[in-house]
Backbone as ProteinMPNN parsed JSONL, in Angstrom:
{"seq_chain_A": "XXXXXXXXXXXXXXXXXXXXXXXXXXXXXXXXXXXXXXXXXXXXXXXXXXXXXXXXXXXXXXXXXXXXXXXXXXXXXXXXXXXXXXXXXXXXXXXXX", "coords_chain_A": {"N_chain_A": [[17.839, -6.586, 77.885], [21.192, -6.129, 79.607], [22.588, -3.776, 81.359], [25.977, -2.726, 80.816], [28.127, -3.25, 83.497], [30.799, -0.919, 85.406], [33.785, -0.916, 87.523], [34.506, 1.408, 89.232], [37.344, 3.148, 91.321], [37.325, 4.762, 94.694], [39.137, 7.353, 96.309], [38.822, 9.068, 99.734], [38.721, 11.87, 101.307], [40.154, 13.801, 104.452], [37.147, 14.78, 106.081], [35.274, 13.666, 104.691], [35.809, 10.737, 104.922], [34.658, 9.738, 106.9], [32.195, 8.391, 105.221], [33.072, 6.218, 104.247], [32.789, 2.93, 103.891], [32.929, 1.099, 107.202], [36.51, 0.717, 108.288], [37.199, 0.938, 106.339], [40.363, 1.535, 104.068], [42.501, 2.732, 102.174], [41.781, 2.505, 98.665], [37.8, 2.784, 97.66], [35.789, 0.059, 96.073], [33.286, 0.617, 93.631], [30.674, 0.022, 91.83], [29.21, 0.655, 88.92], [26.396, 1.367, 86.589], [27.633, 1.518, 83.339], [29.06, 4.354, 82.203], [28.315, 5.686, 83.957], [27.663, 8.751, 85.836], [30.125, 11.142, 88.099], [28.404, 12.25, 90.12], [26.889, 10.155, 90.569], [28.396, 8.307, 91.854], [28.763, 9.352, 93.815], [26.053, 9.791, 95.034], [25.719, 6.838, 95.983], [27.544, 6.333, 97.259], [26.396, 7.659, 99.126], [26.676, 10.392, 99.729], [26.702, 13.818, 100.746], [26.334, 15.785, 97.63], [26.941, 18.796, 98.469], [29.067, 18.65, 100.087], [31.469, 18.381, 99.064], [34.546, 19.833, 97.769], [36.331, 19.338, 95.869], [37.479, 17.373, 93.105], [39.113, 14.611, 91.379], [39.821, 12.581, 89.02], [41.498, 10.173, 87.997], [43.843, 11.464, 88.808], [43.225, 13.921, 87.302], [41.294, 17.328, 86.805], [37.888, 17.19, 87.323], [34.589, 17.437, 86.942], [31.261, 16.659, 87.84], [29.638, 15.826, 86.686], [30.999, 14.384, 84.963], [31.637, 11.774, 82.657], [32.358, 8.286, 83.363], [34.57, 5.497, 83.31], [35.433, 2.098, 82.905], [37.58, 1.166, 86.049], [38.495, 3.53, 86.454], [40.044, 6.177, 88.521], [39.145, 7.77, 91.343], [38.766, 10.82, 93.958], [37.855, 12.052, 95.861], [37.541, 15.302, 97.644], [37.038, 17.589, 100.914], [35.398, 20.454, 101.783], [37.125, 21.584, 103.645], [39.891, 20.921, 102.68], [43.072, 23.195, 101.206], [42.289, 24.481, 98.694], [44.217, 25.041, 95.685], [45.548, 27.425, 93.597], [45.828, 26.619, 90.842], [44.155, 24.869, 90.628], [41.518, 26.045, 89.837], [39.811, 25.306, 88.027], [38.561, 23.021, 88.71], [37.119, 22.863, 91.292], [34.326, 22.346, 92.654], [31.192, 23.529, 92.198], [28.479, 24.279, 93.685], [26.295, 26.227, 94.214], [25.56, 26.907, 96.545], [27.831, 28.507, 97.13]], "CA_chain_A": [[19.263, -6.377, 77.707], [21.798, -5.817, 80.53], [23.351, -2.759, 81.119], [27.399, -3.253, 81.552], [29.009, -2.621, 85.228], [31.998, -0.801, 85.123], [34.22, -0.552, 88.463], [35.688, 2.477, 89.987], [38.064, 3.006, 92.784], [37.226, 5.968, 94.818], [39.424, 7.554, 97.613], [37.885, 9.908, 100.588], [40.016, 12.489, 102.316], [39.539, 14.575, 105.004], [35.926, 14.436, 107.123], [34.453, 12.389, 103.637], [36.367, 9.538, 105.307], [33.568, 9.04, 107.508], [30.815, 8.262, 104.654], [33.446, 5.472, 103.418], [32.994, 1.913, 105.122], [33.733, 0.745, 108.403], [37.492, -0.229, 108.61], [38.124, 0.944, 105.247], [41.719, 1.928, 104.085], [42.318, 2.622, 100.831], [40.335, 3.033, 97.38], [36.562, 2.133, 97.681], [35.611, 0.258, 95.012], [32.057, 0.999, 93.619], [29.973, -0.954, 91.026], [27.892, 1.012, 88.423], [26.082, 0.823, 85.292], [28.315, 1.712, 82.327], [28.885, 5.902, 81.353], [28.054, 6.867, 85.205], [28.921, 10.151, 86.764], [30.712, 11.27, 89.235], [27.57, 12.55, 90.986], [25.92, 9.041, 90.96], [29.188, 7.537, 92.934], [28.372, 9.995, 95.588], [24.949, 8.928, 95.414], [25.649, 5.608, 95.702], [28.422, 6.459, 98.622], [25.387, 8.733, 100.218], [27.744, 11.351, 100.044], [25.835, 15.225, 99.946], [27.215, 16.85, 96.869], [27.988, 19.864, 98.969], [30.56, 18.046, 101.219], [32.754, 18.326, 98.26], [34.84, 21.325, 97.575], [37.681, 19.399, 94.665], [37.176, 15.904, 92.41], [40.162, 14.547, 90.483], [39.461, 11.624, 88.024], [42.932, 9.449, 87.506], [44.551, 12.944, 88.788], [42.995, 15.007, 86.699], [40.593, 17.789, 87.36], [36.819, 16.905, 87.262], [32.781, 18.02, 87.589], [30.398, 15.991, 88.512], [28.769, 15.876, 85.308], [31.685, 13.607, 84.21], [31.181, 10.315, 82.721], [33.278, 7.314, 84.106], [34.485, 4.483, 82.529], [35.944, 1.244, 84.026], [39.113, 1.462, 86.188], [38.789, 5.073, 86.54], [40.479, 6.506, 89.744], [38.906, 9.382, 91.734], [39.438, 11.582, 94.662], [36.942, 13.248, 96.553], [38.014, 16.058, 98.557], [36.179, 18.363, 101.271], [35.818, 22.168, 101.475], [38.3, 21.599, 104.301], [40.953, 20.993, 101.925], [42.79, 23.673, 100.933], [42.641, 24.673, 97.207], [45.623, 25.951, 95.246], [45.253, 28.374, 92.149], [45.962, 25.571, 89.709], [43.306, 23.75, 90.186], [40.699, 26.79, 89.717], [39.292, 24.557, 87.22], [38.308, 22.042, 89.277], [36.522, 23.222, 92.382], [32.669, 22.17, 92.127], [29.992, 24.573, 92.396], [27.215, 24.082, 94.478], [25.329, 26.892, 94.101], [25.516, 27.439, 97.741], [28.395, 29.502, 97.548]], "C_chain_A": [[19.85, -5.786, 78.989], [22.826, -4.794, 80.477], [24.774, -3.31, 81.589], [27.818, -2.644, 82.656], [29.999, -2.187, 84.539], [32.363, -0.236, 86.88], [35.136, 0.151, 88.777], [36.067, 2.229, 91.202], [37.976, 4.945, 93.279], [37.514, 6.309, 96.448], [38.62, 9.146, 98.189], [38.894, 10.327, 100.955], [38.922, 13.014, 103.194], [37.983, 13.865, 105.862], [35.543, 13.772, 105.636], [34.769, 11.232, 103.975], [35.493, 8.673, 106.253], [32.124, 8.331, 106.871], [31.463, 6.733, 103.816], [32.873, 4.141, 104.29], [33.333, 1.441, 106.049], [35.051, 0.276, 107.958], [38.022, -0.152, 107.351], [39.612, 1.356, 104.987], [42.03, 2.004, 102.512], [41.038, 2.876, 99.742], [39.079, 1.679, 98.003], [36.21, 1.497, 96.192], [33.896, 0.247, 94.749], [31.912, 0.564, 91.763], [28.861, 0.077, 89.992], [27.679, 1.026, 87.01], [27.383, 1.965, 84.715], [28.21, 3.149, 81.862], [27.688, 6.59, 83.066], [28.219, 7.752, 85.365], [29.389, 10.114, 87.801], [29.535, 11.248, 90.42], [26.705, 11.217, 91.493], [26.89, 8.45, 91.649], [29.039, 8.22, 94.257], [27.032, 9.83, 95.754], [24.71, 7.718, 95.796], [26.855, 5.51, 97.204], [27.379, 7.225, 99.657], [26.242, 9.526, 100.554], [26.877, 12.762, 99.423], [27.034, 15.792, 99.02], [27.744, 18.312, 97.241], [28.933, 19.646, 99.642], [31.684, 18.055, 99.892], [33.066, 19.372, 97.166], [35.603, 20.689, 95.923], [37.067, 17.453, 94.52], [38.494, 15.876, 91.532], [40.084, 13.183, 90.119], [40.898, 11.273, 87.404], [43.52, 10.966, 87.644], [44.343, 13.671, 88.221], [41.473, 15.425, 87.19], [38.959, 17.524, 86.978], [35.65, 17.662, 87.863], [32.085, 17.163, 87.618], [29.275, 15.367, 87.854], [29.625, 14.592, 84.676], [31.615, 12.181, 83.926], [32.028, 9.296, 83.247], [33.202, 6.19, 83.383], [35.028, 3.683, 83.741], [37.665, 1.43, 84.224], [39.106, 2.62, 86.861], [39.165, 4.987, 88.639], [39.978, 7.907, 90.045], [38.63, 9.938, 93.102], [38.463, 12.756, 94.934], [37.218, 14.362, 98.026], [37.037, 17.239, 99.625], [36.319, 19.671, 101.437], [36.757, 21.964, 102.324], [39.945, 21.952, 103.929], [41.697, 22.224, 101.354], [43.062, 23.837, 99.238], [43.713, 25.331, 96.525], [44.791, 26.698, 94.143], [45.254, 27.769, 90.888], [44.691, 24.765, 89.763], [41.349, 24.281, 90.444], [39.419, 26.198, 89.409], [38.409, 23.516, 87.41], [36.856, 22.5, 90.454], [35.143, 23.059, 92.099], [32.056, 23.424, 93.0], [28.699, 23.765, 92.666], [26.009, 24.428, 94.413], [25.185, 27.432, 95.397], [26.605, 28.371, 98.285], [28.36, 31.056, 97.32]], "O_chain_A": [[19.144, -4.952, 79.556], [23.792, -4.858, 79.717], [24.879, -4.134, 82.497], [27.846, -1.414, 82.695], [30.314, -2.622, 83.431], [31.631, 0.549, 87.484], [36.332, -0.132, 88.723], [35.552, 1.473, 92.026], [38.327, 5.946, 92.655], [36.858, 5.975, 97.435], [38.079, 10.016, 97.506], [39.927, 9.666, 101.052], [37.695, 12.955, 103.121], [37.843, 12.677, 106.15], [35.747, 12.616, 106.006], [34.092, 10.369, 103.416], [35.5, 7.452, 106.412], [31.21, 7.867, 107.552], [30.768, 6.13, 102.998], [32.501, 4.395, 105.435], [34.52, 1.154, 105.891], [34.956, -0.657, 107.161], [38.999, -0.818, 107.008], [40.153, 1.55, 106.075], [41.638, 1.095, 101.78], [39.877, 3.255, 99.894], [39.178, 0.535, 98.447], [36.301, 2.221, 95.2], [33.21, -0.141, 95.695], [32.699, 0.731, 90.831], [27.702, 0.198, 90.389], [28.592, 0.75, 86.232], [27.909, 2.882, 85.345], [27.276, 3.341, 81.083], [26.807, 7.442, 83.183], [29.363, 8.0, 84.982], [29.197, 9.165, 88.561], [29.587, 10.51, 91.404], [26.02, 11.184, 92.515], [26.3, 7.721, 92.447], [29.155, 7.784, 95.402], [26.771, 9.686, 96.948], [23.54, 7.387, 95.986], [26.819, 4.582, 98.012], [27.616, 7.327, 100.861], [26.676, 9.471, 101.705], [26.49, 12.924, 98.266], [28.173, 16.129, 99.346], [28.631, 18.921, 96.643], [29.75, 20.547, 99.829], [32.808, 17.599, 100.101], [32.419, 19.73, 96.182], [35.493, 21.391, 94.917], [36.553, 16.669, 95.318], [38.934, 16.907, 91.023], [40.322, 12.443, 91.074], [41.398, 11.932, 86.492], [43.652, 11.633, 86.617], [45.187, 14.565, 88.284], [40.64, 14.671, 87.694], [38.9, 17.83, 85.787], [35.644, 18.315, 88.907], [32.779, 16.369, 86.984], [28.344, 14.671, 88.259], [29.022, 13.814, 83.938], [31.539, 11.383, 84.86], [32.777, 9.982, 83.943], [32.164, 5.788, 82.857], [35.146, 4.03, 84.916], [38.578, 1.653, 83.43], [39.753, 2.702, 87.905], [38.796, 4.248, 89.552], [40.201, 8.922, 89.384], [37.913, 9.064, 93.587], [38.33, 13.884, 94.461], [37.052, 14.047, 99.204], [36.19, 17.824, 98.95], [37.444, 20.127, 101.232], [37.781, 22.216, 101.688], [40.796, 22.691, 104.424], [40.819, 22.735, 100.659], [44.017, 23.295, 98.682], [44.056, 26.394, 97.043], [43.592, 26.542, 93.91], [44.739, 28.315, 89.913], [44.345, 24.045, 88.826], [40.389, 23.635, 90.863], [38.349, 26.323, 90.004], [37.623, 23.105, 86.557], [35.683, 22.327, 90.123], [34.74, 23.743, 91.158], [32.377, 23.995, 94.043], [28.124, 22.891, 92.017], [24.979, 23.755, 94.469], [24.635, 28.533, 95.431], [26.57, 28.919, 99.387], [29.116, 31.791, 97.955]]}, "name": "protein", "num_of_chains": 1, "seq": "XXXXXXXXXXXXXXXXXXXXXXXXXXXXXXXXXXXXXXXXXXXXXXXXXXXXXXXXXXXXXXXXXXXXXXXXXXXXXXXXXXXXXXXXXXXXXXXXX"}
């Protein structure tokens, strides 16, 4: 039995812009089995989970733990960025801080 694809679109800011494709511009889109996480699109972008300070899933705030369906829009940001107070909620933990 074949697991189902489902395709996200996933933009890079900041220095993450370098882990996207040559010549990209815009959302990446990325191919994976069905009830992914976040953490496997940055596996799959070879992106270290500490390069990223903020995640936002169709604009809303996200962890890394989160599952993904198809369509979904998301927004990987680097500690660079800076964080507001609203979006406390959000900010991934590393463990390295």
């Amino acid at each position: 039995m074949r697991a189902e694809l489902a395709t996200v679109y996933v933009k890079l800011m900041g220095s993450l812009l370098a882990y996207g494709p040559e010549n990209h511009s815009g959302l990446i889109e990325v191919s994976l089995k069905d009830d992914s996480t976040l953490l496997e699109v940055l596996q799959e972008l070879e992106i270290p989970a500490d390069r990223v300070k903020l995640v936002l899933v169709n604009h809303g705030a996200a962890q890394l733990s989160q599952l993904l369906k198809e369509g979904d829009k998301i927004s990987f940001f680097p500690p660079e960025y800076p964080v507001f107070p609203d979006w406390k909620g959000s900010v991934v933990r590393t463990g390295h801080e």
